[in-house]
C-alpha positions in Angstrom: 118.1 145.3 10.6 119.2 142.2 10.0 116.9 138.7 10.2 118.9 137.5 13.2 117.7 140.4 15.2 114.0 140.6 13.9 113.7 136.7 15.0 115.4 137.3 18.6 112.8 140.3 18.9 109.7 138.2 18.2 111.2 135.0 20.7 111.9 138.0 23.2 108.3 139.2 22.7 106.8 135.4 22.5 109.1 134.6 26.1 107.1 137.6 27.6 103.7 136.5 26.3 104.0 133.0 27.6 105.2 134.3 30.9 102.6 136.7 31.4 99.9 133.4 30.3 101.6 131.2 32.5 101.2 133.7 35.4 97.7 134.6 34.8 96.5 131.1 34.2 98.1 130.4 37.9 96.4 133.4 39.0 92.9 131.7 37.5 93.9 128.0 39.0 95.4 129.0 42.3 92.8 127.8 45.3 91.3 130.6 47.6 93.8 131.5 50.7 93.6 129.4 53.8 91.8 131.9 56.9 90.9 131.5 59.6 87.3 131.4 60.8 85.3 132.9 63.3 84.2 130.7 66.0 86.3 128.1 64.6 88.2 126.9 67.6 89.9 124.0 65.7 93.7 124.4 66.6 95.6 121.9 64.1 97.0 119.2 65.9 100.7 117.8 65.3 100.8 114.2 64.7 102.5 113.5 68.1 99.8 115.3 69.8 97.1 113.4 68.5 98.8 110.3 69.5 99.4 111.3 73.1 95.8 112.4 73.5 94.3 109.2 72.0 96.5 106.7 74.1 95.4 109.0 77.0 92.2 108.5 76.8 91.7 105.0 75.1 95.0 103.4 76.6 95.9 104.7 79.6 99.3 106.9 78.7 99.1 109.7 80.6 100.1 112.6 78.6 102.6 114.0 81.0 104.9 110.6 81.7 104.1 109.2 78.4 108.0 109.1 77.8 109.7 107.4 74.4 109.8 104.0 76.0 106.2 104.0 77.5 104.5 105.9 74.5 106.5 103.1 72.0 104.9 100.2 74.2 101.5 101.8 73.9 101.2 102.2 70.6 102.2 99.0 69.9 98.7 97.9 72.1 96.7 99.7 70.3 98.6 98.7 67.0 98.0 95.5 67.7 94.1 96.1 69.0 93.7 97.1 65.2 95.2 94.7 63.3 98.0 97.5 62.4 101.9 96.8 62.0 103.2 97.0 65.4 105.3 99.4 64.7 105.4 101.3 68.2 106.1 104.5 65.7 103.4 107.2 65.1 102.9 106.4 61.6 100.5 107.9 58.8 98.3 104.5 59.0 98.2 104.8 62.8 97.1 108.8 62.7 94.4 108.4 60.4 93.2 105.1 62.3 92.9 107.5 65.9 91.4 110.4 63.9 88.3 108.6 62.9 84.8 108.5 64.8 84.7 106.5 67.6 82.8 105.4 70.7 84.4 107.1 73.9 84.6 103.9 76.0 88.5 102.9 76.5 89.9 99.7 74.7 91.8 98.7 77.6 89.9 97.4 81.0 91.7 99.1 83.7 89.0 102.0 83.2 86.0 102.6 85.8 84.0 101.9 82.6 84.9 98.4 83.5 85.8 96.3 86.3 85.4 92.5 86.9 83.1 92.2 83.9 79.9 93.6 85.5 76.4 92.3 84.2 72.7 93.1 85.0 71.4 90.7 87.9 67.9 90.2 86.4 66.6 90.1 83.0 64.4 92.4 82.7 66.1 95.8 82.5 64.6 98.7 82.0 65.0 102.1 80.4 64.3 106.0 80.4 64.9 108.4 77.5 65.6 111.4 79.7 66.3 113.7 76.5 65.9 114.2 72.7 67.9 115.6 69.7 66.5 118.2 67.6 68.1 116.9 64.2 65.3 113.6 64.4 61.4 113.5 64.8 61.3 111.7 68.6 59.2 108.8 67.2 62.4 108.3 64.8 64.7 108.3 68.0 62.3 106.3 70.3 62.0 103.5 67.1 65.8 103.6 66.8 66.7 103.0 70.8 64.0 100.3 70.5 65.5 98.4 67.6 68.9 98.7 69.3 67.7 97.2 72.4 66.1 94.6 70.4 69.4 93.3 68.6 70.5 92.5 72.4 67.3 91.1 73.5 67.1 88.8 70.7 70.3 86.7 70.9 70.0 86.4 74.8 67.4 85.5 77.6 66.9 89.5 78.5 64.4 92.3 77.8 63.9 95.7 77.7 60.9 97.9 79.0 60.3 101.1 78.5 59.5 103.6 82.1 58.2 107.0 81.2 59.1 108.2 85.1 61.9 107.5 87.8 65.1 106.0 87.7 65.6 103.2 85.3 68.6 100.9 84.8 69.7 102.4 81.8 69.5 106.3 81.3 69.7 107.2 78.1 70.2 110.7 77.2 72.2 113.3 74.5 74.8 116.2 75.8 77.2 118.6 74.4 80.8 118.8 76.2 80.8 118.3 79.8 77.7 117.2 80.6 77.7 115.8 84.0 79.3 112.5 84.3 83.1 114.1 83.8 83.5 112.3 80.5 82.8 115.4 78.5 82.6 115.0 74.6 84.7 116.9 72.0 82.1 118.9 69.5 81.8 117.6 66.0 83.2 114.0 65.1 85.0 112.4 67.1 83.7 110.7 70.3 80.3 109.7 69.5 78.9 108.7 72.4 79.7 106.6 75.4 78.1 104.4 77.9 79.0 103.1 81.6 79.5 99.1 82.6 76.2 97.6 84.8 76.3 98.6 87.9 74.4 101.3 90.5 73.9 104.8 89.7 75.4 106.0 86.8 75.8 102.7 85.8 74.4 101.6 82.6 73.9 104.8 81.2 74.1 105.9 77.6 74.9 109.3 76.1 74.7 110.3 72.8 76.9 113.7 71.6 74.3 116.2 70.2 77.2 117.8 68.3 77.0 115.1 66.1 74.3 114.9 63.3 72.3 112.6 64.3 70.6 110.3 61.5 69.9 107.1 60.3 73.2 106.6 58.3 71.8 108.0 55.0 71.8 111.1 55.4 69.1 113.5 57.4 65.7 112.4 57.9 62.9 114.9 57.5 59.6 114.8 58.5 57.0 116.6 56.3 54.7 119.2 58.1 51.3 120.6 56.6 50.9 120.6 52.7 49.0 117.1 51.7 51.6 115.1 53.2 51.6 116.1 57.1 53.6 113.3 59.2 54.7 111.8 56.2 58.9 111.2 55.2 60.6 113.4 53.1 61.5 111.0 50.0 64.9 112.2 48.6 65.8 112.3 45.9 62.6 113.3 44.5 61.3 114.6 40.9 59.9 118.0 40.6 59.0 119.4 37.1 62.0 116.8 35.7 64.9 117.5 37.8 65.8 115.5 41.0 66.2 117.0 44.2 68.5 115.6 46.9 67.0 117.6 50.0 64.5 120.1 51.0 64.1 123.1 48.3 62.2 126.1 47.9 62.0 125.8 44.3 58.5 126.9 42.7 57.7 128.6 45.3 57.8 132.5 46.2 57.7 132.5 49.5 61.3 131.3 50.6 60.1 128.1 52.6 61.3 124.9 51.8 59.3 121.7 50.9 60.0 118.0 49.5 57.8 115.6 48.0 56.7 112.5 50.2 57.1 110.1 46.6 59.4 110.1 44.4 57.5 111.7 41.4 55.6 114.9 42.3 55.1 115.8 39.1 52.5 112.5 39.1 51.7 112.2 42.7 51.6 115.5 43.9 52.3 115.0 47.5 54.3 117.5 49.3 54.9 118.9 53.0 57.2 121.6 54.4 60.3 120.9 55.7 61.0 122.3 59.5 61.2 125.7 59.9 61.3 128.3 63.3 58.5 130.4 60.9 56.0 127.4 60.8 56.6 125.8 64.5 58.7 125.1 67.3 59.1 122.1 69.6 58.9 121.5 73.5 59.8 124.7 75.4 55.9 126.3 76.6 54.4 127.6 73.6 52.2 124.2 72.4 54.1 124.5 69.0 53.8 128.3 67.9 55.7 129.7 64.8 58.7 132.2 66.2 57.6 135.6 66.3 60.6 138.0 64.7 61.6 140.2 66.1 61.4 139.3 70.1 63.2 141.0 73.3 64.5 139.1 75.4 66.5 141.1 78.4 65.6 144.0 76.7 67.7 143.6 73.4 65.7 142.6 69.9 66.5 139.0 68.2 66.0 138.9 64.6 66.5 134.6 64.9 66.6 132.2 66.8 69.3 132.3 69.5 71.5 130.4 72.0 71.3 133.5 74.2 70.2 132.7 77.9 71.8 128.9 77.5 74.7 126.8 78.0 73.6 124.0 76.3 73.9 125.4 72.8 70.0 124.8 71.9 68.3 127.7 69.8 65.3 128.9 70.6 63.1 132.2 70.1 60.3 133.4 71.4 56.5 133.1 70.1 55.9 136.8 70.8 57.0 139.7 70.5 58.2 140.4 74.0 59.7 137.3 75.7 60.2 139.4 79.0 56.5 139.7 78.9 55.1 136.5 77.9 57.7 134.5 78.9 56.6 132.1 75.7 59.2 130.5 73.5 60.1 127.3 71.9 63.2 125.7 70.5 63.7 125.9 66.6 63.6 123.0 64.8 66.5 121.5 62.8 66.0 122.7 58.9 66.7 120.8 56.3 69.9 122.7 55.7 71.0 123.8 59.3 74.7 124.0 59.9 76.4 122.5 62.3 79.0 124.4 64.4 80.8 127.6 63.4 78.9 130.7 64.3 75.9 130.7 62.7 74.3 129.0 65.8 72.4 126.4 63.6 71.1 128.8 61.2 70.3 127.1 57.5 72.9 127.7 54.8 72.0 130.6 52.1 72.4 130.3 48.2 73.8 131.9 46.7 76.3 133.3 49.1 79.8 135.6 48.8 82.9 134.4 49.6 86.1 136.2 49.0 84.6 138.2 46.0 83.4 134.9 44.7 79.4 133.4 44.6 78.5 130.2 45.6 75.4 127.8 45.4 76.8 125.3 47.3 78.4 124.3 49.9 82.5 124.4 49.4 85.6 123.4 51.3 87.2 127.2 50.2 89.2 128.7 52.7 90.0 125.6 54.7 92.9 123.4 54.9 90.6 120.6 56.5 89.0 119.8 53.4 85.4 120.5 55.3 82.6 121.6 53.2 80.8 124.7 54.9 78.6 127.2 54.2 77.5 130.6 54.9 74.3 131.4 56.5 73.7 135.0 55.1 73.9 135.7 51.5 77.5 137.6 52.4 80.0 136.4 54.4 82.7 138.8 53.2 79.8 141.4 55.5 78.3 139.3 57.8 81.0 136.2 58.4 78.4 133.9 59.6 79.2 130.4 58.4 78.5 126.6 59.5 79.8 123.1 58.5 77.4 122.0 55.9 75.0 118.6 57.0 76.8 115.4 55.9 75.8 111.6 55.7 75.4 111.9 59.2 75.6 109.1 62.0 73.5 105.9 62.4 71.1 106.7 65.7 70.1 103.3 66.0 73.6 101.2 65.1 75.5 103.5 67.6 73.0 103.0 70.3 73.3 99.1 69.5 76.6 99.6 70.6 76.6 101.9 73.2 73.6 99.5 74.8 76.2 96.2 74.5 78.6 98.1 77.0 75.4 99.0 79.3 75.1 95.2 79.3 78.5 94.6 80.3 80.3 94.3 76.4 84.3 95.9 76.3 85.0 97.0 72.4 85.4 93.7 70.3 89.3 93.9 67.9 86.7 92.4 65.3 87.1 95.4 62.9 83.8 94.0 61.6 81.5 93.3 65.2 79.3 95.3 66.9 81.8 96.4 69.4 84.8 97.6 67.1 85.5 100.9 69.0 85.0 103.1 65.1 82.1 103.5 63.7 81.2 102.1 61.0 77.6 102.3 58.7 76.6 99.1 57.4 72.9 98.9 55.4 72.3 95.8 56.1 73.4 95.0 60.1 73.9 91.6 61.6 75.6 91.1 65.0 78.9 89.1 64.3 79.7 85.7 65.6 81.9 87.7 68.4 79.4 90.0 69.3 77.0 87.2 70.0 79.5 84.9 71.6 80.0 87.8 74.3 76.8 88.9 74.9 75.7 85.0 75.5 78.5 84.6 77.8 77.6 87.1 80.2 74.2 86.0 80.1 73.2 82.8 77.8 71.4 82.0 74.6 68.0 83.2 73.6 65.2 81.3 75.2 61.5 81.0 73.2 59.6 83.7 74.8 57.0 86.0 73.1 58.1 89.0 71.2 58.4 92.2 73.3 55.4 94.6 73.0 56.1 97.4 70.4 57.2 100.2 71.9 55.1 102.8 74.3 53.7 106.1 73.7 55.9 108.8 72.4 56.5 111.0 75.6 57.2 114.9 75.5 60.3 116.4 74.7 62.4 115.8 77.9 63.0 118.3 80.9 66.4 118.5 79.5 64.8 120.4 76.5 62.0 122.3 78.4 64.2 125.1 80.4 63.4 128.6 80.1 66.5 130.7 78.8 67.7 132.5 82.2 69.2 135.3 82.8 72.0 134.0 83.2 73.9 132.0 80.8 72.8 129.0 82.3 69.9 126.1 81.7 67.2 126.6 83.8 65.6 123.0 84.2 65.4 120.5 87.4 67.3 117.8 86.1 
């Protein structure tokens, strides 16, 4: 055999071992498949549906005449409304512009939202909080609609009181979908929130999308229970035994519940409180508070969990015995530190580690999706159980959205001011201060600030709302008298 042939054997033999390499290192690199899953009801939009939609809603294109010449016109408004280049086409820039969170008030004044640039009559207006959101403490949310009303309040003659009864002015409130004033909202992201012109009846009324997470920009805010710390802030991160934690953990304990320190250095200061939990209380509902009792019957089947069963409104709750048909005691389960949001898991708090496709994770991932959306699964399987939730994010500012939302209940259309108030997206911003247009608008509809004493702080903290107090039916319905 001649040396020729020996070398071509061994670059034959080296070819096939690079190959083979090459293949398996793709195998190693390639990302998990793309499924699809359950109780995911996302359908992926095509750019030219997601422009048709938003210039419906926002611009006044209805979706079934919005034909070349009409839809190119339109786009060019709302090019133009944000500083885009008015290109009338449905361009990458103009896509990603419509698919960020926004307020659901139109941009354009030939709405019912609008009309002859309403304004309150008088100026002192008041205001109801008719419901709350599980995901903040209600003094958080009662704080943050106070501060809002007070950016208003202090650039102009008006002010704001509180009514713990009857019909006020403004009615503020939080709702999932349709939820009464055929404007419904659209689930996670998205429409925020939305909020009618002055007026009579619905008029002036704010609500609030509890799909949304609702925070204080920063991320969620917990408030400690029990431990040495009751009714004291979560303080994130903090240090435990040298390593910082970022949210609520059940590290150094045994008993699976999870706790945060109130400072940032537990290892010095030693203050600590649980972080919300169905197995250490509940809120509103009938049962003054009471830990879940697991199991429970309710119409005769057993509930390991909380539940949505019995609602419409998508609220879990469990009972506080073990027989709900009995007792008739429940209450609704607090937002955990980790609960997901959306997906099928009804709420439930993310598990870690958990299986995915063969694979374990202690975090959240974006695995499986083409969205990009980190998620979670909320047993420690979901290859067996395929329960899974988007994990908690950042979260949206309670009080600068309600700012907002309150300048159209005083008579405010959305500002072209990428930087005001009124800009239609949302936006977080640390340190807030109402631009030179905001203020400008507000004090045209109803003048400068006059020297007047401060307004009172604000009242005492009232019950969870009716909206929250229903007993789960037997039908799939919410039983309350709102």
């Amino acid at each position: 055999m001649g040396l020729t042939t020996v070398f071509s054997r061994r670059r034959l033999v080296l070819k096939l071992f690079l190959v083979q390499f090459i293949v398996l290192q793709a195998t190693y690199a390639a990302p998990s498949p793309i499924i699809k899953f359950p109780g995911d009801d996302t359908i992926p939009k095509t750019d030219k549906e997601v422009a048709l939609h938003y210039l419906n809603k926002f611009y006044g294109c209805p979706e079934d005449r919005c034909n070349l010449v009409v839809l190119k016109d339109t786009l060019k408004k709302m090019q133009k409304f944000f500083s885009l280049q008015e290109t009338g086409d449905i361009d990458a820039q103009t896509v990603e512009t419509m698919k960020k969170p926004r307020c659901g008030v139109p941009d354009v004044a030939n709405y019912n939202f609008f009309h002859r640039k309403p304004k309150w009559q008088k100026k002192d207006i008041t205001y109801r909080i008719l419901g709350y959101s599980l995901d903040l403490d209600e003094e958080v949310i009662n704080d943050a609609f106070f501060r809002a009303f007070k950016v208003w309040s202090d650039v102009t003659p008006l002010s704001f009181t509180r009514i713990m009864d009857g019909e006020a002015d403004i009615m503020v409130n939080f709702g999932r979908n349709e939820h009464g004033d055929g404007y419904p909202f659209d689930g996670k992201d998205g429409l925020l929130a939305h909020a009618f012109a002055p007026g009579p009846g619905i008029g002036g009324d704010s609500h609030f999308d509890d799909d949304e997470q609702w925070t204080l920009g920063e991320g969620q805010v917990v408030k400690a229970k029990f431990g040495n710390a009751d009714g004291e802030f979560c303080r994130f991160p903090f240090l435990f035994m040298g390593t910082e934690y970022d949210s609520c953990t059940p590290q150094g304990r045994d008993d699976g519940f999870l706790w945060c320190s109130t400072t940032y250095n537990f290892d010095e200061d030693g203050k600590y409180g649980f972080c919300p939990h169905e197995l250490l209380f509940t809120m509103a509902g009938n049962a003054e508070g009471s830990p879940c009792k697991f199991p429970f019957t309710f119409q005769g089947d057993k509930y390991d969990g909380c539940t949505t069963q019995g609602r419409d409104d998508g609220y879990r709750w469990c009972a506080t015995t073990e027989d709900y048909d009995r007792d008739k005691t429940f209450g609704f389960c607090p937002e955990t530190a980790l609960s997901t949001v959306g997906g099928n898991a009804e709420g439930s708090p993310c598990v870690f580690p958990f299986t995915f496709l063969g694979d374990t994770y202690e975090a959240c991932t974006a695995s499986g999706r083409s969205d990009g959306k980190m998620w979670c699964a909320s047993t420690k399987s979901y290859d067996d159980d395929r329960k899974w939730g988007f994990c908690p994010d950042q979260g949206y500012s309670l009080f600068l959205v309600a700012a907002h939302e309150f300048g159209h209940a005083l008579g405010l259309e959305h500002s072209q001011d990428p930087g005001a108030l009124m800009a239609p997206i949302y936006t977080f911003t640390k340190d807030f201060r109402l631009s030179h247009d905001d203020i400008s608008g507000i004090q045209e509809l109803y003048g400068g600030s006059t020297d007047k004493p401060l307004s009172p702080t604000q009242g005492p903290v009232t019950p969870m709302d009716i909206s929250l107090t229903g007993k789960p039916s037997k039908v799939n319905a919410l039983d309350h008298d709102v």
